[in-house]
N, C-alpha and C positions, 0 to 999 in steps of 0.2 A: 234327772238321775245321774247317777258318777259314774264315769265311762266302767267303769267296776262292776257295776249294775247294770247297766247295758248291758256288757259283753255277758255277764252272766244269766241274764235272764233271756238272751240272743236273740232276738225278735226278729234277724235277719233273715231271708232264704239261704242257702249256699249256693255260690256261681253266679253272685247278682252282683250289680255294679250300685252304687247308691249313694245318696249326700246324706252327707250327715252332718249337723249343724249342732258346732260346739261351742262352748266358751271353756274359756283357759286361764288360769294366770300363777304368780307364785307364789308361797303363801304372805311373803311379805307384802306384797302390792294389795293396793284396795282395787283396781277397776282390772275388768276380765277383757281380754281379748274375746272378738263372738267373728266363728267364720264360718261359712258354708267349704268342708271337706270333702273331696272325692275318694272313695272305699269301694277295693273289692272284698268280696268275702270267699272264703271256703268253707267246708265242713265245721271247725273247728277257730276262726281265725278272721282276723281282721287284717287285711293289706293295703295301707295309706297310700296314696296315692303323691303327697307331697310331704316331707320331712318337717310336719309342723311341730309335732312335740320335744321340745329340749329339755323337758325334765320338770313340769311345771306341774305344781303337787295338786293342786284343784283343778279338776277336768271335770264338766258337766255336758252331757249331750241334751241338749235344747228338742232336737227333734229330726225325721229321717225320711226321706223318699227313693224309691227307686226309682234311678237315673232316667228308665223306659218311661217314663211318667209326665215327664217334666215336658210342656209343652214347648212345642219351637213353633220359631216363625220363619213360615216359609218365603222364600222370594223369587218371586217367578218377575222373568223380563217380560 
């Protein structure tokens, strides 16, 4: 879906931390940039976490998890 439709449809909590995994590119280019994003959200609002977007007319969100999710690996001495 296009981040358009994302944010519209906002499938987010508010106050969550979350990846969000996009591709990007611009319209003259044929191959998309694809990265796993870090977002917070609000009420209302999406807050990037890194200065990815420069202005890049096809934005597609691939797909999203809450950060508290993502499994670690622990390392114990």
């Amino acid at each position: 879906m296009t981040l358009e439709e994302f944010i519209a449809k906002w499938p987010l909590e508010p106050w969550k931390t979350y990846i969000i995994r996009i591709a990007y590119k611009y319209s003259d280019e044929i191959n998309y940039t694809v990265s796993n994003e870090v977002a917070s959200t609000t009420e209302n609002m999406i807050e990037w976490l890194n200065d990815w977007n420069e202005g890049q007319q096809d934005i597609i969100v691939l797909g999203w998890c809450d950060i508290d999710l993502v499994p670690v690996h622990i390392l114990l001495h």
